[in-house]
C-alpha positions in Angstrom: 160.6 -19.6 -75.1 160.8 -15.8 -75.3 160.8 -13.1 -73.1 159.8 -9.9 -73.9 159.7 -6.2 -71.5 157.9 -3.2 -72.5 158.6 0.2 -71.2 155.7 2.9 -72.0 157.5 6.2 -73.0 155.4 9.4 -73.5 156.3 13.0 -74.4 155.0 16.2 -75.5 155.0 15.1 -79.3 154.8 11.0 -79.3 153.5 8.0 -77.3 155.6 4.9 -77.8 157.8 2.3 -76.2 161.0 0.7 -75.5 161.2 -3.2 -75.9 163.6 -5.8 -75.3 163.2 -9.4 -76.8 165.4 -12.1 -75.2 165.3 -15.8 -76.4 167.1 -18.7 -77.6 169.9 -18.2 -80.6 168.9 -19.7 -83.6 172.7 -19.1 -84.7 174.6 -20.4 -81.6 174.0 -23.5 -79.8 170.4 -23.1 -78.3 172.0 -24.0 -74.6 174.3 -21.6 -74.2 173.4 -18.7 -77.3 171.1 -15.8 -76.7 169.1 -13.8 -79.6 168.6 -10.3 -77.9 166.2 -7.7 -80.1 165.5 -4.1 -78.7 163.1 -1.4 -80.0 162.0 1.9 -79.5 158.8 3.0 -80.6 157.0 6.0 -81.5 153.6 7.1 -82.6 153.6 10.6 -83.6 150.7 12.3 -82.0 147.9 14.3 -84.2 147.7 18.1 -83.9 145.0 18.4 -86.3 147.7 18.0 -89.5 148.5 15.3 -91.4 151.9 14.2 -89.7 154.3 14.0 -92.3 157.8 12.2 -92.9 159.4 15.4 -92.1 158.0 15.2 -88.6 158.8 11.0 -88.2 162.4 11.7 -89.2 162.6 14.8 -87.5 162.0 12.5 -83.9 164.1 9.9 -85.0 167.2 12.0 -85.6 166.3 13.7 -82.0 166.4 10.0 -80.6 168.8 7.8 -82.1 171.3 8.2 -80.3 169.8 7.8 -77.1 168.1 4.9 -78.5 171.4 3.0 -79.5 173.2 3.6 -76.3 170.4 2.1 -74.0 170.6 -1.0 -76.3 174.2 -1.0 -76.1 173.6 -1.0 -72.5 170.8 -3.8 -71.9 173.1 -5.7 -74.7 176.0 -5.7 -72.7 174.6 -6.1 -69.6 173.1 -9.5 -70.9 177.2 -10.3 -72.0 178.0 -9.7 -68.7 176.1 -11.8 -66.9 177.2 -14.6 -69.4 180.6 -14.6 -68.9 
């Protein structure tokens, strides 16, 4: 069983998504263990040039730390409503 939600982000410079993976730990005991996976997205979009790496870590380091704290969030809210 998995569950999986998929928020469509846009901007001026990248299309993309946020997505959160929930299922069954295959670490902890499969009753009471949960595997949560989160990822954000992004396709750089074409201005007529090639799109380089500059450009790819150029948006990353613009959202990464964004990124981490909504996982943090979603993380902990599944933590909370476990204990």
């Amino acid at each position: 069983m998995s569950l999986r939600m998929r928020e469509i982000l846009n901007d001026e410079d990248s299309s993309g998504h946020f997505e959160v993976r929930i299922e069954p730990s295959n670490a902890l005991d499969r009753r009471t263990g949960i595997f949560v996976a989160v990822n954000r997205h992004f396709d750089l979009k074409d201005d007529g040039e090639t799109v380089g790496a500059k450009a790819a870590v150029s948006k990353l380091d613009q959202s990464f730390v964004d990124s981490l704290e909504k996982a943090d969030e979603i993380i902990n809210h599944f933590a909370e409503m476990a204990s």
